[in-house]
TISEMI-894195 format. One line per 10 residues: their letters; for each residue x, y, z of C-alpha. Coordinates in nm, 3 decimals, m for minus. Layout:
a = X,Y,Z; ...
//
This chain:
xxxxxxxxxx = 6.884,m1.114,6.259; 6.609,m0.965,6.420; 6.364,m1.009,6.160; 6.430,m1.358,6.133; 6.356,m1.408,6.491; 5.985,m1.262,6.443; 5.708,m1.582,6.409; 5.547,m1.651,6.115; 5.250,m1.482,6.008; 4.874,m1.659,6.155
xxxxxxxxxx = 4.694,m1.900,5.887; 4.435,m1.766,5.728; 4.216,m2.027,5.684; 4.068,m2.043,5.315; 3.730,m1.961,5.242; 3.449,m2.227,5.204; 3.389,m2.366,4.906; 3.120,m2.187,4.724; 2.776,m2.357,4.591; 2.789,m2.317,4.207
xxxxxxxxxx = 2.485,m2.032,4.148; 2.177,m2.071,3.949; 2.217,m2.004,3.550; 1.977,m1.726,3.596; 2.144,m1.566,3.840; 2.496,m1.544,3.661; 2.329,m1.377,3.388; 2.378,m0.981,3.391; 2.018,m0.800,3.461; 1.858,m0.746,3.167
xxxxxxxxxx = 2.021,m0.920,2.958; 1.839,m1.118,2.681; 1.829,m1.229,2.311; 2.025,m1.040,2.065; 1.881,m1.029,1.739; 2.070,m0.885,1.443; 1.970,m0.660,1.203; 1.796,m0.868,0.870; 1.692,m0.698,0.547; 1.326,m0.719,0.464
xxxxxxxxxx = 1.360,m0.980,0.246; 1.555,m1.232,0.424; 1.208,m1.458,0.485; 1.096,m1.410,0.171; 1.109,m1.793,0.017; 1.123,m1.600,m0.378; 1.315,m1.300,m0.448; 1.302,m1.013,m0.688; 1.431,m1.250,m1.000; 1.408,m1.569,m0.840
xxxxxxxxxx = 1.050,m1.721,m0.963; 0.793,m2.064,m0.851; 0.638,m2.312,m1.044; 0.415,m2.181,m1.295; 0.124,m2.379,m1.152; 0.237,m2.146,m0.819; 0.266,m1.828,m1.048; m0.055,m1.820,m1.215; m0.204,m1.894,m0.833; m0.083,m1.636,m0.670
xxxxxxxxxx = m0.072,m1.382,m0.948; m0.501,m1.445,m0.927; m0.453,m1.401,m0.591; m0.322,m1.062,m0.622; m0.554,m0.971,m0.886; m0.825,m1.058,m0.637; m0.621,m0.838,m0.364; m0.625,m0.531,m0.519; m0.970,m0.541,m0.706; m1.097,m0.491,m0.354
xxxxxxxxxx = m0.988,m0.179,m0.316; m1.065,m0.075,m0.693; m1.452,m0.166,m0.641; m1.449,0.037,m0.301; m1.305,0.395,m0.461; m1.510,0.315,m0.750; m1.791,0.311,m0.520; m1.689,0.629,m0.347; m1.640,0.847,m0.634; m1.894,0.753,m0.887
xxxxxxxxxx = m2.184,0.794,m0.734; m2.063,1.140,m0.609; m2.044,1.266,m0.996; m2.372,1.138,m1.073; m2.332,0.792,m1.231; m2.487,0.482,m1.214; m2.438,0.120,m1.194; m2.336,0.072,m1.555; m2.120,0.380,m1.511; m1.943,0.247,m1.269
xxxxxxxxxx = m1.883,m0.119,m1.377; m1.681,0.085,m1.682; m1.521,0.300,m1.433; m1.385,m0.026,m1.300; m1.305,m0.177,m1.560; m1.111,0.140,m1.682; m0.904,0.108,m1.392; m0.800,m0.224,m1.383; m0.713,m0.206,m1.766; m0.463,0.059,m1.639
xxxxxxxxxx = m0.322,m0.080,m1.335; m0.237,m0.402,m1.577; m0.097,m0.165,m1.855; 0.093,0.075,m1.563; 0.185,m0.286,m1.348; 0.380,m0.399,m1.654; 0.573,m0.034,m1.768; 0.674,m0.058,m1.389; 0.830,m0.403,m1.392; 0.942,m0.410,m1.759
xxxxxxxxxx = 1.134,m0.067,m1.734; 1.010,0.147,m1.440; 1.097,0.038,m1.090; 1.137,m0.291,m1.159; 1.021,m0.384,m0.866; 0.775,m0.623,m0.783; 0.490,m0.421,m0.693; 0.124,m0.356,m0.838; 0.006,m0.047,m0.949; m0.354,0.042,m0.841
xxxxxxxxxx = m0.584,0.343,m0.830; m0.517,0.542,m0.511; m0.733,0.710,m0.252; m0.525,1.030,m0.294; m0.747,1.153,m0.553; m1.058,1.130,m0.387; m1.002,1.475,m0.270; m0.991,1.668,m0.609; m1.195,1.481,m0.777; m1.516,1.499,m0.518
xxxxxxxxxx = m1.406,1.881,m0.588; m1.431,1.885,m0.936; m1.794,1.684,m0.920; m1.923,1.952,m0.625; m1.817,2.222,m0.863; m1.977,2.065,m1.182; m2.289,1.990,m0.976; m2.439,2.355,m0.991; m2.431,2.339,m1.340; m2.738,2.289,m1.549
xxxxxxxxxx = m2.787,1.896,m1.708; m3.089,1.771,m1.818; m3.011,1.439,m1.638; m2.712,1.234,m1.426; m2.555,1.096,m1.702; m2.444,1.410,m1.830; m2.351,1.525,m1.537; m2.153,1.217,m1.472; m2.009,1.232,m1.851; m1.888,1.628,m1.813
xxxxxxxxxx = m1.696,1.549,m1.463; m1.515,1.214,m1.638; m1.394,1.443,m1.902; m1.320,1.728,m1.675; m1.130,1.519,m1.431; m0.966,1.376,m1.765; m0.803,1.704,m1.831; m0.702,1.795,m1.436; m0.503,1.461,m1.450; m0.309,1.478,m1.781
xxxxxxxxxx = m0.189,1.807,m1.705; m0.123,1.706,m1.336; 0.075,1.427,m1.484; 0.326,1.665,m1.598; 0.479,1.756,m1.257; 0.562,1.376,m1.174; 0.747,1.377,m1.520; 0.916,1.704,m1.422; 1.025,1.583,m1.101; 1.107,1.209,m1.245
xxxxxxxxxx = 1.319,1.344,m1.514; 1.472,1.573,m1.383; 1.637,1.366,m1.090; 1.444,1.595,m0.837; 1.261,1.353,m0.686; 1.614,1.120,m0.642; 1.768,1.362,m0.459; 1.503,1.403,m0.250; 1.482,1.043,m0.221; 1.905,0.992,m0.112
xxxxxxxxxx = 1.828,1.231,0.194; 1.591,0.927,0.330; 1.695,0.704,0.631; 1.554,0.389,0.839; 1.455,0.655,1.088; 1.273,0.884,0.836; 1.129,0.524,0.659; 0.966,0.380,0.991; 0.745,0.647,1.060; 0.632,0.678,0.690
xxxxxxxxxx = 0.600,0.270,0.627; 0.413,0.260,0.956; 0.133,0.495,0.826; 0.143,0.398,0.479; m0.050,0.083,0.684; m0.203,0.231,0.992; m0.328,0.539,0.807; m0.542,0.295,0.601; m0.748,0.168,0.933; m1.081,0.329,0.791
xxxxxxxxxx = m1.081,0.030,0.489; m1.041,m0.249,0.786; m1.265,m0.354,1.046; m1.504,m0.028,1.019; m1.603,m0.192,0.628; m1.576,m0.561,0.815; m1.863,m0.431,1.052; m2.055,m0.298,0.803; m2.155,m0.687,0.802; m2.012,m0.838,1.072
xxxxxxxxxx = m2.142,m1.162,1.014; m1.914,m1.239,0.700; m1.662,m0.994,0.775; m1.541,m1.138,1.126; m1.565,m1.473,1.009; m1.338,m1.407,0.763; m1.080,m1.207,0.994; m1.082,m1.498,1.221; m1.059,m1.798,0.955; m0.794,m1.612,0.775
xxxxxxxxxx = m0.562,m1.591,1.055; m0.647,m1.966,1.147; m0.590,m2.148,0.824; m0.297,m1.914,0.707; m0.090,m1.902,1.055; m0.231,m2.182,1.315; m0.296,m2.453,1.082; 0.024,m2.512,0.912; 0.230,m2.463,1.260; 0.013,m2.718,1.455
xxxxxxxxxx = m0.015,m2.961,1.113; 0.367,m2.925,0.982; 0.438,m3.254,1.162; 0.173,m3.441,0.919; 0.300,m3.327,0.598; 0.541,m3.042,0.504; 0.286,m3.003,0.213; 0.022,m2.917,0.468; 0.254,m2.602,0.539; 0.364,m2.480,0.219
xxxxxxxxxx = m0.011,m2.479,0.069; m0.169,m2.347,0.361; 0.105,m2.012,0.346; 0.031,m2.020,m0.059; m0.305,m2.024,m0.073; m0.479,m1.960,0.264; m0.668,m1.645,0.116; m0.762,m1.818,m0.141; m0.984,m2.103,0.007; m1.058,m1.864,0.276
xxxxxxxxxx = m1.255,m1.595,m0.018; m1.391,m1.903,m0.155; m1.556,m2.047,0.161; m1.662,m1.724,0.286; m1.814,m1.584,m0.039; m2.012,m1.953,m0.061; m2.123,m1.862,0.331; m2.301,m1.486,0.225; m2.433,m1.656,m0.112; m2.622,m1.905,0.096
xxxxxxxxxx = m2.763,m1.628,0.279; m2.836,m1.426,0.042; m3.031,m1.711,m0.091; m3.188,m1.833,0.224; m3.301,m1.478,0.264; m3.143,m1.363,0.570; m3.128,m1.029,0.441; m3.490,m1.000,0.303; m3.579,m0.750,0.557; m3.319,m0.530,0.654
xxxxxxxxxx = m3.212,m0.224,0.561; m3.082,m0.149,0.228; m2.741,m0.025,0.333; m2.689,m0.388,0.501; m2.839,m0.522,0.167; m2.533,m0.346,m0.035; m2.280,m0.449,0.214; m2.362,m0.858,0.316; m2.618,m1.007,0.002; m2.398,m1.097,m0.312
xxxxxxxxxx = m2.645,m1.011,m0.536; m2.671,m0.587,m0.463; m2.366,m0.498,m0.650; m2.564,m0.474,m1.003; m2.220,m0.534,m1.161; m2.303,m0.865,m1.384; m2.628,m0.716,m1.520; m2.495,m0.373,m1.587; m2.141,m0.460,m1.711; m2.110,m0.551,m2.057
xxxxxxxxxx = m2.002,m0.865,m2.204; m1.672,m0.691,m2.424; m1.578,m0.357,m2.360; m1.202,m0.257,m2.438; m1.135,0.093,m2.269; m0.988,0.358,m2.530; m0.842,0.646,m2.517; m1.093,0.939,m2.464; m1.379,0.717,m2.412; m1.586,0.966,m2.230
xxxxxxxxxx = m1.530,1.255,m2.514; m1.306,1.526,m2.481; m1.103,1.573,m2.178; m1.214,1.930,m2.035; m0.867,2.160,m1.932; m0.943,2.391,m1.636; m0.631,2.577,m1.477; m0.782,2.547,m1.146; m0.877,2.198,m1.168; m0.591,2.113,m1.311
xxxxxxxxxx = m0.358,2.288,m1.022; m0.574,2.111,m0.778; m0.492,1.777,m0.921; m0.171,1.809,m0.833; m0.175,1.780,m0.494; m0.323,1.423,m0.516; m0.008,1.369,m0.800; 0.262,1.469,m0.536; 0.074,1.250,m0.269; 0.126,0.980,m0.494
xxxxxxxxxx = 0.431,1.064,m0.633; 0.546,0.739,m0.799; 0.493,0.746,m1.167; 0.441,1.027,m1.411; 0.350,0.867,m1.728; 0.107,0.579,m1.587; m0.085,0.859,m1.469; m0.076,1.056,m1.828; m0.217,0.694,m1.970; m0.481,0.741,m1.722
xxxxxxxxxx = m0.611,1.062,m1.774; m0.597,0.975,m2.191; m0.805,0.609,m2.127; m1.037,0.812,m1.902; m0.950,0.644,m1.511; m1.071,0.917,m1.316; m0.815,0.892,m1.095; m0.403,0.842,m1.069; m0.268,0.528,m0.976; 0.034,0.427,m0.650
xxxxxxxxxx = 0.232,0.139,m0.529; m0.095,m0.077,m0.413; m0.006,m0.093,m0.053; m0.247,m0.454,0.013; m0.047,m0.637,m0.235; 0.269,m0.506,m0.069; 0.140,m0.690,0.274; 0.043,m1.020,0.046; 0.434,m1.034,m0.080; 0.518,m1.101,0.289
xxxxxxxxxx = 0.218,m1.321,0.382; 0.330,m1.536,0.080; 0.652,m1.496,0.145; 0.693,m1.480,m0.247; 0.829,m1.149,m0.378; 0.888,m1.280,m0.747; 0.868,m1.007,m1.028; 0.684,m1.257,m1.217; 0.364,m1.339,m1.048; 0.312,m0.935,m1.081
xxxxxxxxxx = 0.320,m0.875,m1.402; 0.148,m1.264,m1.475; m0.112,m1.071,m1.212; m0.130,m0.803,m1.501; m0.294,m1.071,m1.786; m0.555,m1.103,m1.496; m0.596,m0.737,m1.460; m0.666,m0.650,m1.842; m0.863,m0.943,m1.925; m1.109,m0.951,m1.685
xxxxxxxxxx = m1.132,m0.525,m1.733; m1.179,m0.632,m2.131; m1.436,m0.909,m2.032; m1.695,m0.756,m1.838; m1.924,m0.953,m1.730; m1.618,m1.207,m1.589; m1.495,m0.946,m1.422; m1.793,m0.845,m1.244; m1.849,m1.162,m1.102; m1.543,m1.107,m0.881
xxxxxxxxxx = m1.617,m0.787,m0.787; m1.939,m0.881,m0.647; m1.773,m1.044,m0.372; m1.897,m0.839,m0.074; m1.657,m0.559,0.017; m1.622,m0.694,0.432; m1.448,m0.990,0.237; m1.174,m0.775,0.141; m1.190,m0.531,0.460; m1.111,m0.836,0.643
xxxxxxxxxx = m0.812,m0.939,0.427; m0.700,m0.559,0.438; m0.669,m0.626,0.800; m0.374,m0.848,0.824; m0.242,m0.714,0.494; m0.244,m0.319,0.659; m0.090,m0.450,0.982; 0.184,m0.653,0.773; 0.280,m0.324,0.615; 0.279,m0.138,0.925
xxxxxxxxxx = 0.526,m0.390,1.141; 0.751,m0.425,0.780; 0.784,m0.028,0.895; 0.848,m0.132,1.239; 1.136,m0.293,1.135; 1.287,m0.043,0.964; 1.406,0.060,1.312; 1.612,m0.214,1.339; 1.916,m0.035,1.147; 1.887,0.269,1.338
xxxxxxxxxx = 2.031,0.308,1.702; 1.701,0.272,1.880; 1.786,0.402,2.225; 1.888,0.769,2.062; 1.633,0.965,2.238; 1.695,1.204,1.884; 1.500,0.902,1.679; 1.256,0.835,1.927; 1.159,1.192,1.889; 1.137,1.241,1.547
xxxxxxxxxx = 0.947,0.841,1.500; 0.686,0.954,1.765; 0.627,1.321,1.644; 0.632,1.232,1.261; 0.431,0.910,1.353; 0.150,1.068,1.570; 0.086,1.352,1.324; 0.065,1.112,1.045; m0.205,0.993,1.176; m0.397,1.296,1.336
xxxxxxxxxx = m0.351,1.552,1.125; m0.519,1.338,0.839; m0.780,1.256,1.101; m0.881,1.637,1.171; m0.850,1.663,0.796; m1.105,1.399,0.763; m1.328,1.456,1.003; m1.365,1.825,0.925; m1.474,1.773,0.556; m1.692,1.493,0.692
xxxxxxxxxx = m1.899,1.714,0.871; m1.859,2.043,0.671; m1.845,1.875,0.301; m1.510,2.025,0.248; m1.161,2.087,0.374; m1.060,2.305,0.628; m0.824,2.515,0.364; m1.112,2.766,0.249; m0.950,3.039,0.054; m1.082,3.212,m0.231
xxxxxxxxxx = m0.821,3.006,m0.447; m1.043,2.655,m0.545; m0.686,2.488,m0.684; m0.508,2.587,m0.346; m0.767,2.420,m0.103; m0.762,2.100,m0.301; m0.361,2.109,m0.262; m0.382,2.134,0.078; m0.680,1.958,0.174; m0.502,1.646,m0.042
xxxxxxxxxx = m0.138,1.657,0.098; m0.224,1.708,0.443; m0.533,1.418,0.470; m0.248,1.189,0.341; m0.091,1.046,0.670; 0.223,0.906,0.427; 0.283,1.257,0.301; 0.270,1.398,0.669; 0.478,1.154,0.815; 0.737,1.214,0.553
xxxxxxxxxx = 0.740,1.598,0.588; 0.765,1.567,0.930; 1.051,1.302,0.949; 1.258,1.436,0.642; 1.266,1.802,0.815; 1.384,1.697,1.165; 1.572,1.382,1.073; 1.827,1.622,0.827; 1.817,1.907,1.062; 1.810,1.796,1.362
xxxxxxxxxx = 2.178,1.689,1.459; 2.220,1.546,1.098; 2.577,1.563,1.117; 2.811,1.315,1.363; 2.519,1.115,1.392; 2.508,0.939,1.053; 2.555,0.587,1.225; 2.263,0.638,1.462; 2.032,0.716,1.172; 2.128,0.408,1.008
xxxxxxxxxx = 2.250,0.563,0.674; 2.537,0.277,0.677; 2.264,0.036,0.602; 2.072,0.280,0.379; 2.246,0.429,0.191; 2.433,0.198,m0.056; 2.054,0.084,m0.171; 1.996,0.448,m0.328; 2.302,0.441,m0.526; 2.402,0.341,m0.904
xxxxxxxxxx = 2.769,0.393,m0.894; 2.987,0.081,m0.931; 3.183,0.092,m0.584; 2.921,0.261,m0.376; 2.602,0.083,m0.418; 2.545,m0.235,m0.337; 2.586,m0.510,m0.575; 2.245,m0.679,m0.565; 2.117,m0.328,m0.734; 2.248,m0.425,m1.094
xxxxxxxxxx = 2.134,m0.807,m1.059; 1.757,m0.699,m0.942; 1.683,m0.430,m1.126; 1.898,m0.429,m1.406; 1.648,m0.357,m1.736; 1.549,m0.663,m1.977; 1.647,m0.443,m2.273; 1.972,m0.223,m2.314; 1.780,0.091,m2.205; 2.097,0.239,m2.187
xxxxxxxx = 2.176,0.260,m2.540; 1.829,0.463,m2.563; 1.784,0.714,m2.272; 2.075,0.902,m2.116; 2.202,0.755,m1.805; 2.138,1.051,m1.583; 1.761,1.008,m1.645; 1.773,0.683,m1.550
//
C-alpha cells in the first residue's frame, strides 16, 4: 500500500529534435572508394584469341614492328661498333635480328607460350658479348672487318652452347617449379623494374635531341590520351582511332618535322654526335644495306667454341631466361645476341588496349620481310632514335604501373609485403646502377677474378635489375613467414594461373593457350 502512495516519477522532458548532419560528416574518417581487385586484362578491348578487323590487324601489327625495331637499331648500335664493324656490318646485324625475332615471335605463339608477346634481341647480352670483343681485340687482324668477322663467329659459338642451359631448365620442368613458387608480391617488384630499370633508353636518348624528342613525348601523350577524352562527344570514331593509332601519326609527323630540318640545315654545324642523333640522313643504313639479303645459317663462317666464352654467355641466357631454342636459332643464323619477351611492345598491348595473338605474329610477316628486303627496312630504321626514346617513355612507365597493380591481390597493409616490395624494389634498381656505373668508368665489371667466364656471370645477372628484383623477392617472400600467410601474399589469386590440372587451374588456361595442333599426341605431357 505504501508503494502505491509514493508520486509518480518527474517528466523527463524529451530531447530536441536533432538537425539532420552533413553527408560528409556521417561518413566514417577515412573512408573512401573501394576498388576491387581486376585482372590485367579486364580493359583490354581484344583478348588473347579474340581478334579486330584485319584492316585493324595489319595496323597495329606495323605498329609493333615499328615498336620494337627501335630498340633493335639502338643495341645494334651499341655492340657493333664495339667489335669493330661498320655501317654495312651493322645494317646485316639488324637485319639478322629482326629475321629472328619474326622466326622466334611465331615458334612462341604457334607452340611456345602462346602468348601474345614479341620476341626481340635483349640488352642482357651486352655484357658478354662487349667481353668477348675486348678479349678478341688484342689479337692481331690486318683490318676491322676481320676483327668484326672473328667476334660474330666467336659470339656464335658462346650462344649455341649457352642455349643449352635454357633447354635444360625448359625441359626439364626446372624452371616451372621455380616459376609455381611466384606470387603478386614477388611479381610487383620484378614487373616494376622490368620498366623502371629500362630509364637509361627514355628521356636520357630523348635529350640527346631534345628538339624532336620532347616534341614527341608531349604530342604523344596529347593525341593518344587528351584528344579522344575532350573530342569523344564529336564522334565515338574520334576515340577509337585516336587509342589505335596515336603512335602512328605521331612517328609520322615527327619524323616529317627532323626531315625538314635536316633539309633546311639546322644541323649543318653542330657537332657530329648531335648529327647521328637529330638529322635523318646520319644513319648510313639505306646506302649500306643491301637491296636482298636473306640471313642463313652460319653466315659469318664458322661459329668459334670457347669454354670460357661460352660459360660467360650464360649468365646473359639465365637473365633472359625465356626460350631455349629461339636462342640456339640465333647463335646458328649468326644474331649476336639472345632474344626476351620485348618489354615496349608489352606497354603498346595496354596503350592499344588490344592484346590479340594475331596482330603478333601478323607483326612477324613485317619483321622478316623488311630483315629480307634491306634497303625497305632501312628506311625505317633511320627514323632518329629520340623518336623511339620518347615512345619508350610511356611504354616503360605502362609496364611499370601494370607491376603496380600486381599489388592489388596481395594484402597491402602487411608490413611483411611492404618489406620485401621496397627491399627487392630498391636493389633492383641500385645494384644494377653500381653495376653500371662501375664498368662505365673502369671498362669492366666489378667481379675481377682470374676466372674471365665467372666475371661475365656475375657482372650480367647482377646489372639486370629484373634478375635482382626476383632474387631478392623469391628468397624473402618463401622464407619469410611463408606459411599462415598464403592469403596475404595473394597466392589465392595466383596460383590457379600456373596450373594445368583439370580442377585446379583456372579454366581460361585451356581456351587461351591451348596449342593449334594436337601437340599432345607428339611430346610427352610432362614437358609441356
Amino acid at each position: 500500500m505504501g508503494e502505491m502512495n509514493q508520486p509518480p516519477p518527474p517528466q523527463v522532458a524529451a530531447p530536441p529534435p536533432m538537425m539532420p548532419m552533413p553527408t560528409m560528416m556521417m561518413q566514417p574518417v577515412g573512408a573512401g572508394a573501394i576498388h576491387p581487385p581486376h585482372e590485367q586484362f579486364n580493359h583490354l578491348a581484344y583478348c588473347v584469341h579474340s581478334n579486330p578487323s584485319w584492316v585493324q590487324v595489319a595496323a597495329l601489327a606495323f605498329l609493333h614492328y615499328l615498336v620494337m625495331l627501335g630498340s633493335t637499331v639502338m643495341l645494334a648500335s651499341i655492340i657493333v661498333p664495339k667489335m669493330g664493324g661498320n655501317a654495312g656490318d651493322k645494317a646485316r646485324v639488324i637485319q639478322s635480328f629482326l629475321f629472328m625475332s619474326g622466326i622466334n615471335t611465331l615458334l612462341q605463339t604457334l607452340i611456345g607460350t602462346r602468348l601474345p608477346t614479341i620476341m626481340n634481341a635483349s640488352f642482357a647480352f651486352v655484357v658478354p658479348v662487349l667481353s668477348i670483343a675486348r678479349e678478341v681485340e688484342s689479337n692481331n687482324f690486318t683490318n676491322d672487318h676481320q676483327r668484326f668477322v672473328h667476334t660474330m663467329r666467336t659470339t656464335q659459338g658462346a650462344l649455341i652452347v649457352a642455349s643449352i642451359l635454357n633447354m635444360i631448365l625448359g625441359f626439364s620442368t626446372i624452371w616451372g617449379a621455380y616459376t609455381k613458387k611466384f606470387s603478386p608480391v614477388i611479381m610487383t617488384p620484378v614487373v616494376c623494374v622490368v620498366g623502371l630499370g629500362l630509364f637509361e633508353l627514355g628521356f636520357p636518348q630523348v635529350g640527346k635531341c631534345v628538339e624532336i624528342g620532347l616534341p614527341m613525348l608531349i604530342l604523344a601523350v596529347i593525341v593518344q590520351q587528351y584528344v579522344p577524352h575532350y573530342f569523344h562527344h564529336v564522334h565515338e570514331r574520334i576515340t577509337f582511332l585516336f587509342e589505335r593509332y596515336s603512335l602512328l601519326l605521331c612517328i609520322g609527323i615527327v619524323w616529317a618535322f627532323a626531315a625538314i630540318l635536316t633539309a633546311a640545315g639546322a644541323y649543318n654545324h653542330v657537332s657530329l654526335k648531335t648529327q647521328q642523333h637529330c638529322r635523318t640522313d646520319r644513319s648510313f643504313l639505306m646506302s649500306s644495306a643491301p637491296w636482298i639479303k636473306i640471313p642463313y645459317p652460319f653466315q659469318w663462317g664458322t661459329p668459334i667454341f670457347t669454354a670460357g666464352h661460352s660459360f660467360g654467355m650464360m649468365g646473359a641466357v639465365l637473365v633472359a631466361a625465356f626460350e631455349g631454342i629461339g636462342m640456339f636459332l640465333e647463335g646458328i643464323f649468326g644474331a649476336p645476341a639472345g632474344s626476351s619477351v620485348s618489354v615496349e611492345n608489352i606497354g603498346l598491348l595496354g596503350l592499344t588496349k588490344v592484346g590479340s595473338r594475331r596482330v603478333i605474329q601478323i607483326s612477324t610477316g613485317f619483321m622478316i620481310f623488311f630483315s629480307i628486303f634491306g634497303k625497305f627496312g632501312a628506311f625505317f630504321a633511320s627514323i632518329p632514335l629520340p623518336i623511339f626514346a620518347a615512345i619508350y617513355c610511356i611504354l616503360f612507365g605502362i609496364v611499370a604501373a601494370v607491376g603496380v597493380s600486381f599489388m592489388q591481390f596481395a594484402n597491402k597493409n602487411s608490413m611483411r609485403n611492404i618489406y620485401i616490395i621496397g627491399l627487392s624494389l630498391f636493389l633492383g634498381i641500385s645494384v644494377p646502377q653500381y653495376f653500371n656505373e662501375y664498368t662505365s668508368s673502369a671498362g669492366r665489371g666489378p667481379a675481377r677474378t682470374n676466372a674471365g667466364w665467372f666475371n661475365d656471370i656475375i657482372n650480367t645477372v647482377f646489372a639486370s635489375g629484373p634478375t635482382v628484383a626476383l632474387i631478392v623477392a623469391s628468397i624473402l617472400d618463401n622464407t619469410l613467414e611463408a606459411r599462415g600467410f598464403e592469403s596475404d601474399r595473394g597466392l589465392s589469386w595466383f596460383t590457379p594461373f600456373l596450373r594445368r590440372s583439370k580442377g585446379y587451374s583456372d579454366p581460361r588456361n585451356e581456351e587461351f593457350y591451348s596449342f593449334p595442333i594436337r601437340v599432345h599426341n607428339i611430346i610427352p605431357s610432362r614437358f609441356l
